[in-house]
C-alpha positions in Angstrom: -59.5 -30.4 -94.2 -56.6 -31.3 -97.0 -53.9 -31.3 -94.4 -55.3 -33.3 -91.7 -53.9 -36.8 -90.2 -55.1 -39.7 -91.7 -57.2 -40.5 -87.8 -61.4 -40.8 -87.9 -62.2 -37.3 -87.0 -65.2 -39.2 -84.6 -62.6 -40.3 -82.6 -60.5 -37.5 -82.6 -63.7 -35.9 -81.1 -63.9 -38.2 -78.1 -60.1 -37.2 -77.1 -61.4 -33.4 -77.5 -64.5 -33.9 -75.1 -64.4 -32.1 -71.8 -62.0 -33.3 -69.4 -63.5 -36.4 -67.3 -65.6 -37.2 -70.4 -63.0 -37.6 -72.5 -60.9 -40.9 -73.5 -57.1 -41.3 -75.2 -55.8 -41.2 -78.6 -57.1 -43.9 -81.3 -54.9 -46.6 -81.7 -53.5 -45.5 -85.1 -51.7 -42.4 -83.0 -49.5 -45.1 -81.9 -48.9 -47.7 -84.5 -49.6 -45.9 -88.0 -46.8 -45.8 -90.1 -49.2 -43.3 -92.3 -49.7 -41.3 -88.7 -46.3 -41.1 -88.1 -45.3 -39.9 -91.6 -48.0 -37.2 -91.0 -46.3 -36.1 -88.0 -43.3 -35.8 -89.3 -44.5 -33.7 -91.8 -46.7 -31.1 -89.3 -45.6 -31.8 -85.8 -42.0 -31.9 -86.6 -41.2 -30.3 -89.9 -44.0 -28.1 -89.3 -43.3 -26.7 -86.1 -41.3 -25.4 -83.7 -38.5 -28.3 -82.8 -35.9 -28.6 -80.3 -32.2 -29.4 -81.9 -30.1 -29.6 -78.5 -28.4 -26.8 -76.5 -26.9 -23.6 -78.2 -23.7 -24.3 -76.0 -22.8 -26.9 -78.9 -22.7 -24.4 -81.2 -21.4 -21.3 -79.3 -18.4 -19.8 -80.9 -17.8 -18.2 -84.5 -17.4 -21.1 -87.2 -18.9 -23.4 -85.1 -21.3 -26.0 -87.5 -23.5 -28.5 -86.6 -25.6 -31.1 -88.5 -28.6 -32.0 -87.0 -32.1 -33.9 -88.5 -35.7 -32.6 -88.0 -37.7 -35.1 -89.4 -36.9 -35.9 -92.6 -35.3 -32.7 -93.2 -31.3 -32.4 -92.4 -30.5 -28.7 -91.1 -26.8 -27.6 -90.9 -26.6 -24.9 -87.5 -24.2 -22.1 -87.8 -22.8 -19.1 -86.0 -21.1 -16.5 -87.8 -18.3 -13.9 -87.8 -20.6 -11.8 -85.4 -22.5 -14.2 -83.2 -25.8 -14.5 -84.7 -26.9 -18.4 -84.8 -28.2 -19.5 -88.5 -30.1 -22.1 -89.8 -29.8 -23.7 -93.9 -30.9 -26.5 -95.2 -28.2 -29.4 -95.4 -27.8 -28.9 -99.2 -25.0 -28.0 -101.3 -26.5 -25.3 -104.3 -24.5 -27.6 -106.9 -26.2 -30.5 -106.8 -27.3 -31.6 -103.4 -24.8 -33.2 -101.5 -24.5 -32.6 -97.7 -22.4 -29.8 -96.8 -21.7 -31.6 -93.1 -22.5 -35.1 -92.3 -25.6 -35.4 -89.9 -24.3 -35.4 -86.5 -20.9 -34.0 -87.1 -19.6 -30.8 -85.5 -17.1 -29.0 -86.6 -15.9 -25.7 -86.7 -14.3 -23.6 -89.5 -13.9 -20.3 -91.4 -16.1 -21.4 -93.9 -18.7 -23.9 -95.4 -16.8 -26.4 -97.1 -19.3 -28.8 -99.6 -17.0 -32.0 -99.2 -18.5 -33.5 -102.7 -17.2 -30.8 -104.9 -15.2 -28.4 -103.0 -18.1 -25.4 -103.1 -17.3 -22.8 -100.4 -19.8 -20.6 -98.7 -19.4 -17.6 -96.2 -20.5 -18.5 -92.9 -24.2 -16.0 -93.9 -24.8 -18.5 -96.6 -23.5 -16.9 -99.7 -21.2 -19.0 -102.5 -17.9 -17.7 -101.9 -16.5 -20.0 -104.8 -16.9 -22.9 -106.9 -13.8 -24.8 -108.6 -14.1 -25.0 -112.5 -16.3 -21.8 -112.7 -15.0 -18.8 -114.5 -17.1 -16.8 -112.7 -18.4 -17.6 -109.5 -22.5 -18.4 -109.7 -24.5 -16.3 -107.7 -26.1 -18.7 -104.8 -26.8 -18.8 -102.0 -27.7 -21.6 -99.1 -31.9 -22.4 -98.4 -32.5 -20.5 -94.7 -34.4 -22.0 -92.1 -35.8 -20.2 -88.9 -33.7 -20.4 -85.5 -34.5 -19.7 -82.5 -32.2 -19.6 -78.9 -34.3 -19.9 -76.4 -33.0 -20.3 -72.5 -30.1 -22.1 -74.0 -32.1 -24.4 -76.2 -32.0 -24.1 -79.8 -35.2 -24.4 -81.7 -36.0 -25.0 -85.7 -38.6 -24.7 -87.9 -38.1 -25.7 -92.1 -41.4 -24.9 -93.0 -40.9 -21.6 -92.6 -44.8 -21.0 -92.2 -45.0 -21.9 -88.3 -46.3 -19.1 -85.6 -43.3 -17.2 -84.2 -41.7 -18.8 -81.8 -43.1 -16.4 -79.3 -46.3 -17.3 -79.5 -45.2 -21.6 -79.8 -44.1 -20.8 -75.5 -46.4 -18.4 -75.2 -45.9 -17.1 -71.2 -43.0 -19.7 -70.4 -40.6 -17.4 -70.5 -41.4 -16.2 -67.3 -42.2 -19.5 -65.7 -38.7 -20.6 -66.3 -36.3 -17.5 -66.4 -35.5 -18.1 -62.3 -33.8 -21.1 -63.4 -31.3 -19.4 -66.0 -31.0 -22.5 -67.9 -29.1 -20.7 -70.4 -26.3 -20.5 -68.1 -26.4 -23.8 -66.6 -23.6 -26.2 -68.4 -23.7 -29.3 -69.1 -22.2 -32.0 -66.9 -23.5 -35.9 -68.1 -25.6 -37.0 -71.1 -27.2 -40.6 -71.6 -28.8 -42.1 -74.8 -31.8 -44.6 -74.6 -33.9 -45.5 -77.7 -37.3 -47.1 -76.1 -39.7 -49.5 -78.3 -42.5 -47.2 -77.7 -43.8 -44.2 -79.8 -42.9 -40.6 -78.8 -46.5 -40.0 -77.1 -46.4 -42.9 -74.8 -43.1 -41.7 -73.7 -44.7 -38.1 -73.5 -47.9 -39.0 -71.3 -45.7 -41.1 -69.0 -44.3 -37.8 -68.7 -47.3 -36.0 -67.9 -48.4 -37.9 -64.5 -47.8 -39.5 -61.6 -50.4 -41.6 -61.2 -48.3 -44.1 -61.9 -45.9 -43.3 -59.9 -46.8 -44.9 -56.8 -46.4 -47.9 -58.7 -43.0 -48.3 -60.1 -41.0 -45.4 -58.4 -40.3 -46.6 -55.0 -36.7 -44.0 -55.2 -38.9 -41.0 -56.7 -41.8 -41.4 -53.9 -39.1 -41.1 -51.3 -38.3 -37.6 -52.2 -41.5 -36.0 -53.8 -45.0 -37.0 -52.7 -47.0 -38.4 -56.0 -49.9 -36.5 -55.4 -47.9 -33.3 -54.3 -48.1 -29.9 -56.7 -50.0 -28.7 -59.4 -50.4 -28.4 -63.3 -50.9 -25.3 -65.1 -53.1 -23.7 -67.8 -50.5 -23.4 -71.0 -50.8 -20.4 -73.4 -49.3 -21.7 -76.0 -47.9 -25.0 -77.5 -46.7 -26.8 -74.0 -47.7 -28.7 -71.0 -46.6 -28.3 -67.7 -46.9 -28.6 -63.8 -44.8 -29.0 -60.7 -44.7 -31.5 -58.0 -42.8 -30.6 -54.1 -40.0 -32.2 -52.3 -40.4 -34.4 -49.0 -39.8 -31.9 -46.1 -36.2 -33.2 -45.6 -35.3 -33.3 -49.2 -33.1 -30.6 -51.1 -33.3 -32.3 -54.2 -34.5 -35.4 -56.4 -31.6 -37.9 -55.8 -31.3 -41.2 -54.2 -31.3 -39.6 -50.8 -32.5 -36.5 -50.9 -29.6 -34.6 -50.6 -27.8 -32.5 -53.0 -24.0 -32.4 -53.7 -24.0 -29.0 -56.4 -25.4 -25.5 -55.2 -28.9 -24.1 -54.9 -30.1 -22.2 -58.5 -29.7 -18.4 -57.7 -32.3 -17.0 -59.1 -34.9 -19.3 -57.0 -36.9 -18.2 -54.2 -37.5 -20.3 -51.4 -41.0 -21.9 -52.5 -39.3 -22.8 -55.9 -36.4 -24.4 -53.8 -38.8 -26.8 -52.6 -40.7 -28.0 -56.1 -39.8 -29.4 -59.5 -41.1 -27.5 -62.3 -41.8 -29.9 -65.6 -42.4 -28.5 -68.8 -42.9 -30.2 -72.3 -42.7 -28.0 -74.7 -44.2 -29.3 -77.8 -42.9 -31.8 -79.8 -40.0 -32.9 -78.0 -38.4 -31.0 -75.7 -39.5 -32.5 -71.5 -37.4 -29.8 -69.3 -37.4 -31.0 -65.3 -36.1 -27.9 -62.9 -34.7 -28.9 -60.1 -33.7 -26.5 -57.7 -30.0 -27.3 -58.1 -30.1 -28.7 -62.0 -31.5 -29.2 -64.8 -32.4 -32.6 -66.7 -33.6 -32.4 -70.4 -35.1 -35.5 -72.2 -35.1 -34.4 -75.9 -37.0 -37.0 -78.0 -36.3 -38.0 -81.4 -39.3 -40.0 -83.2 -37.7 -42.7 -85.2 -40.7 -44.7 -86.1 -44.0 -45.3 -84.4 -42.9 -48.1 -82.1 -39.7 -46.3 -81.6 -38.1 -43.1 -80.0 -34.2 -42.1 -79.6 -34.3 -40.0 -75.8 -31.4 -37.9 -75.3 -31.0 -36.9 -71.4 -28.8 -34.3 -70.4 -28.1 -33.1 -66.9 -27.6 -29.0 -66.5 -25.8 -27.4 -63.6 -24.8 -23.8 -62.7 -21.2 -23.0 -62.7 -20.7 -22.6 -59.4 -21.1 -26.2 -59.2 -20.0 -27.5 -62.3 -16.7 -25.4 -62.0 -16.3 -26.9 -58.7 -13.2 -29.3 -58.0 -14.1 -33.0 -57.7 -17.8 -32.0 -58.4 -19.4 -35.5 -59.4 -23.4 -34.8 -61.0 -24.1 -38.7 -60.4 -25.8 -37.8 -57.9 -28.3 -37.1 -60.0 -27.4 -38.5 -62.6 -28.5 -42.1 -61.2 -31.9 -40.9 -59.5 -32.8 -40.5 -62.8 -31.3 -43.1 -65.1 -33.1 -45.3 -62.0 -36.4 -43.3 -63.0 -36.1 -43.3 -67.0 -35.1 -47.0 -66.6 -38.7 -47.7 -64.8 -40.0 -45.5 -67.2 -39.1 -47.0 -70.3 -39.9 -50.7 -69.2 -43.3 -49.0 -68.6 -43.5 -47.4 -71.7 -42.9 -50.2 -73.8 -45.1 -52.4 -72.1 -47.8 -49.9 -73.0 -46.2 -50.0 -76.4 -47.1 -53.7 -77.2 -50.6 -52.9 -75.2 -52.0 -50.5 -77.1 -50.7 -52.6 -80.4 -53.0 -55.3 -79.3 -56.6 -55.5 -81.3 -57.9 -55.8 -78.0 -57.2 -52.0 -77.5 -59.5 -49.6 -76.9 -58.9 -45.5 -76.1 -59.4 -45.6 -72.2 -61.2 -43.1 -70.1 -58.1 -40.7 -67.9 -58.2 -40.7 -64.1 -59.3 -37.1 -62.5 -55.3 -36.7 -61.8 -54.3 -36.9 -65.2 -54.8 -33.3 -66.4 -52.1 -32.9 -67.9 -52.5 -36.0 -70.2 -55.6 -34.9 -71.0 -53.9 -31.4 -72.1 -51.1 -33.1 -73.9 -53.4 -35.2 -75.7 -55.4 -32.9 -76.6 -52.8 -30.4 -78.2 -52.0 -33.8 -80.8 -55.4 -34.0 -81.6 -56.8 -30.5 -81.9 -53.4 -30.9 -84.4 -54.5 -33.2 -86.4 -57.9 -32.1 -86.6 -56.4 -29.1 -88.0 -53.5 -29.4 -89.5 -51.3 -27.9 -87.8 -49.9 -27.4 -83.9 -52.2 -25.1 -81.9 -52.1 -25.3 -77.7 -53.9 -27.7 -75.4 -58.1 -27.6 -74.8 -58.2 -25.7 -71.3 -59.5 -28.5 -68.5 -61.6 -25.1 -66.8 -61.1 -24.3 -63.7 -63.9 -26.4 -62.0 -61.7 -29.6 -63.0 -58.9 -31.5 -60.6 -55.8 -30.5 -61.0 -52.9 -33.2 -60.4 -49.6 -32.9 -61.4 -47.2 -33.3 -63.9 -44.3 -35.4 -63.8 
């Protein structure tokens, strides 16, 4: 079809085989500069795409500038609480109404280029030099709040954002993440492209290998994936019997998540939900890594680390705890990642065949290829239920 990427559907086929006959992503996944500008266009623009955590833009007049591809999007709440989306566009002619990035907060929606205003719903207020004010009104794009996250589509044309999580929404409301608050956030940019980082995400096969700290506290082979129903991937993985928590020594120094029950106080539950948002829930926090594609040998990973209040609130409450378990683990990760960067880069490459435990790459890589087969994000191939399941992580 017209819209689909610029990959040998042949190949694409081999990724889409059964699982444990199937083999990786072509090359050009990784190192296309055509590929990636596809992406862009259908996996980012063209879907359903995480823009941080509604918290940042909580109380009437807040704005925030944020990019989604090639597209910049200015986030809004208004006089009554409801969260809106525009395009990042002045109606006069073009200039950015908030630099990308910024966050402010105000009454109105100031144009700094040539002082248009616009109620906080969008609609010209005034113009300076006009006799008459012109009837406009700011470009909308779709919004979604989901479990504190914020979510934004520009095409306008993507499934509802029901259907993108599909039955998530029940897999995660025991956490409350919309309640948790945020306590630490890290920045890393990683010479690798987005899906490298994403399958690393998706196993621990490897983990054996180059996690000595995470091994301590959750057996690599421990947990299970499961079959998504709609655009994510996701498993869990247990705790050592002694552990409370993924930290350097098992303990943990916030509170338990109240809404858990006792077998989810023993597991981490990790969900990706597709493109970029990699959710780990812990039984005391939360840690996002929110991915930002910046080429196709490059990705910009913001982590943040989610508590509840009872912690948070706490005096002298200190989240390194966790906070270093895992900037020890993205660390490890990210040497990894690049090192399969420059691999599959080589011209010796060749799309490998994935290990029985690595289910959940299979499903992962199947939801970007089933993509670009068709043009647009769908939800993984189903591994059936005769194959292995392994776990996420």
């Amino acid at each position: 079809m017209d819209d689909a990427a610029p990959v040998d559907r042949a190949i694409l086929e081999r990724a889409l085989a059964p699982f444990g006959e199937s083999r990786g992503l072509p090359q050009e996944a990784y190192v296309s500069p055509d590929v990636f500008r596809w992406e862009q266009r259908h996996f980012l623009e063209g879907s359903w795409v995480c823009v941080g955590r509604a918290s940042a833009v909580a109380d009437p007049g807040a704005q925030r500038a944020v990019r989604v591809g090639s597209e910049g999007v200015l986030l809004v709440r208004d006089g009554v609480g409801t969260l809106r989306g525009f395009f990042n566009v002045c109606r006069h002619r073009g200039h950015e109404l908030v630099e990308p990035g910024e966050d402010r907060r105000h009454a109105v929606i100031r144009c700094p280029y040539h002082a248009w205003v616009y109620d906080l719903d969008g609609r010209l207020r005034g113009a300076a030099g006009f006799p008459d004010t012109p009837e406009e009104v700011l470009s909308p794009v779709d919004v979604a709040e989901w479990n504190g996250w914020v979510f934004v589509n520009v095409s306008t044309d993507a499934p509802p954002f029901d259907a993108h999580v599909g039955g998530l929404d029940g897999l995660v409301a025991p956490y409350e993440p919309a309640r948790l608050v945020s306590a630490a956030r890290l920045e890393y940019e990683v010479a690798a492209n987005w899906k490298v980082v994403s399958e690393n995400y998706h196993e621990c096969y490897h983990c054996s290998s180059i996690h000595p700290e995470l091994c301590r506290v959750s057996p690599p082979d421990s947990g299970d994936n499961l079959e998504p129903d709609g655009a994510w991937v996701g498993g869990w993985m247990e705790l050592v019997g002694d552990a409370e928590t993924m930290s350097l020594d098992g303990r943990s120094h916030g509170v338990p998540l109240r809404g858990l029950d006792q077998a989810q106080r023993r597991r981490v539950l990790y969900v990706h939900v597709f493109p970029n948002l990699l959710a780990s829930l812990h039984p005391d926090y939360a840690l996002t890594h929110r991915l930002e594609p910046l080429g196709p040998d490059r990705t910009r990973i913001e982590c943040e680390w989610l508590f509840p209040p009872e912690a948070s609130g706490r005096e002298g409450f200190d989240p390194a705890y966790a906070v270093e378990f895992w900037d020890i683990t993205n660390r490890e990760d990210w040497r990894a990642c690049e090192s399969v960067q420059r691999g599959v880069s080589s011209r010796g490459f060749r799309p490998g065949p994935l290990a029985p435990r690595e289910d959940a790459v299979y499903r992962f890589v199947t939801l970007v290829a089933s993509g670009y087969r068709d043009g647009r994000v769908t939800r993984p191939v189903t591994t059936g239920p005769e194959a292995e399941r392994a776990p996420s992580r």
